[in-house]
C-alpha positions as CSV (number, residue, x, y, z in Angstrom):
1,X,-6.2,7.8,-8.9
2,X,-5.4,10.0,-11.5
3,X,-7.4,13.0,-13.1
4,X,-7.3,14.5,-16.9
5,X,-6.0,18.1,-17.8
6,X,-6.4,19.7,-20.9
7,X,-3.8,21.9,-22.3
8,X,-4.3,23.9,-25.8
9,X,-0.3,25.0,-27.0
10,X,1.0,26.0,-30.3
11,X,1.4,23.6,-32.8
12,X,5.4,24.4,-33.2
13,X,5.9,24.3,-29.6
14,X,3.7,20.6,-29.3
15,X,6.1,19.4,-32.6
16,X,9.5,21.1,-30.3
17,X,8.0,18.7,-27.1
18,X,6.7,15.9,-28.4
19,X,10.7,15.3,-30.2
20,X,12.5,16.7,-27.0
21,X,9.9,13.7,-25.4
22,X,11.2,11.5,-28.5
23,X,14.9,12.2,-27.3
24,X,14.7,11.4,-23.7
25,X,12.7,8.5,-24.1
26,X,9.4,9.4,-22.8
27,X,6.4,10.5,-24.0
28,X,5.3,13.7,-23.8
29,X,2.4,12.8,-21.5
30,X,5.3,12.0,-18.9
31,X,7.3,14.8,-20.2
32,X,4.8,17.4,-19.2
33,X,3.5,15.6,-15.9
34,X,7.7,15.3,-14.7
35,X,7.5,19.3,-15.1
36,X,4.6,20.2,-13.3
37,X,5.4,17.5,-10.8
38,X,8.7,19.7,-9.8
39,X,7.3,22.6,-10.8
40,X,4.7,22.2,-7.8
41,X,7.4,20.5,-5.6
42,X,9.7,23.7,-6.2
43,X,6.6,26.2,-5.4
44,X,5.3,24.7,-2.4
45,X,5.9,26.4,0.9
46,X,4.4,24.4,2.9
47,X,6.9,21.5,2.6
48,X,9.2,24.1,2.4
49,X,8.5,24.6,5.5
50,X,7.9,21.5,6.5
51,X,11.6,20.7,5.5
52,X,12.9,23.8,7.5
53,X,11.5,23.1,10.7
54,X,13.1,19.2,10.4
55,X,16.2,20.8,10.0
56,X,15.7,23.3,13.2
57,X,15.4,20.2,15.1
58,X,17.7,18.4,14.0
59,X,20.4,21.4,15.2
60,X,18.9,21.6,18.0
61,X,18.9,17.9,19.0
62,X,22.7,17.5,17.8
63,X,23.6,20.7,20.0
64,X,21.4,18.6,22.9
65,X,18.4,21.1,23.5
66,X,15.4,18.7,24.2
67,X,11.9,20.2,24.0
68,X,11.5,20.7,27.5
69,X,14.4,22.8,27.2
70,X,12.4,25.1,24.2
71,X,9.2,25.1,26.4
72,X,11.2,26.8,29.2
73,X,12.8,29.2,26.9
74,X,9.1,30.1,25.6
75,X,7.8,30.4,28.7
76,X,10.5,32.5,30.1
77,X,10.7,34.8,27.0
78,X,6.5,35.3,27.7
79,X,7.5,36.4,31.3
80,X,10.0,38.8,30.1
């Protein structure tokens, strides 16, 4: 499902999007809803996050260090 926003913008800059739009074959509904789609995807640290811990593992499972082996290495840094 989709929701409504409204935006007020100058009429020069509306004219400048609505042709850039024109040019790339969209309209500028799309136009506008492509930006703040990767605006939001750009901003958002959780699957920023998200997307560094994936990688973490994925080190860790190429160099062969299984969870077990990171629940030890907790536990022992507790200890310490």
């Amino acid at each position: 499902m989709t929701t409504q926003m409204l935006i007020r913008i100058d009429p020069k800059t509306k004219e400048k999007l609505t042709q850039l739009a024109r040019m790339e074959g969209k309209s500028t509904n799309q136009l506008v809803i492509n930006v703040i789609e990767e605006y939001v995807e750009d901003h958002d640290i959780g699957a920023y996050i998200d997307d560094l811990w994936e990688r973490i593992g994925n080190k860790l499972k190429a160099k062969g260090i299984t969870p077990d082996d990171i629940d030890k290495a907790i536990k022992d840094a507790r200890r310490g």
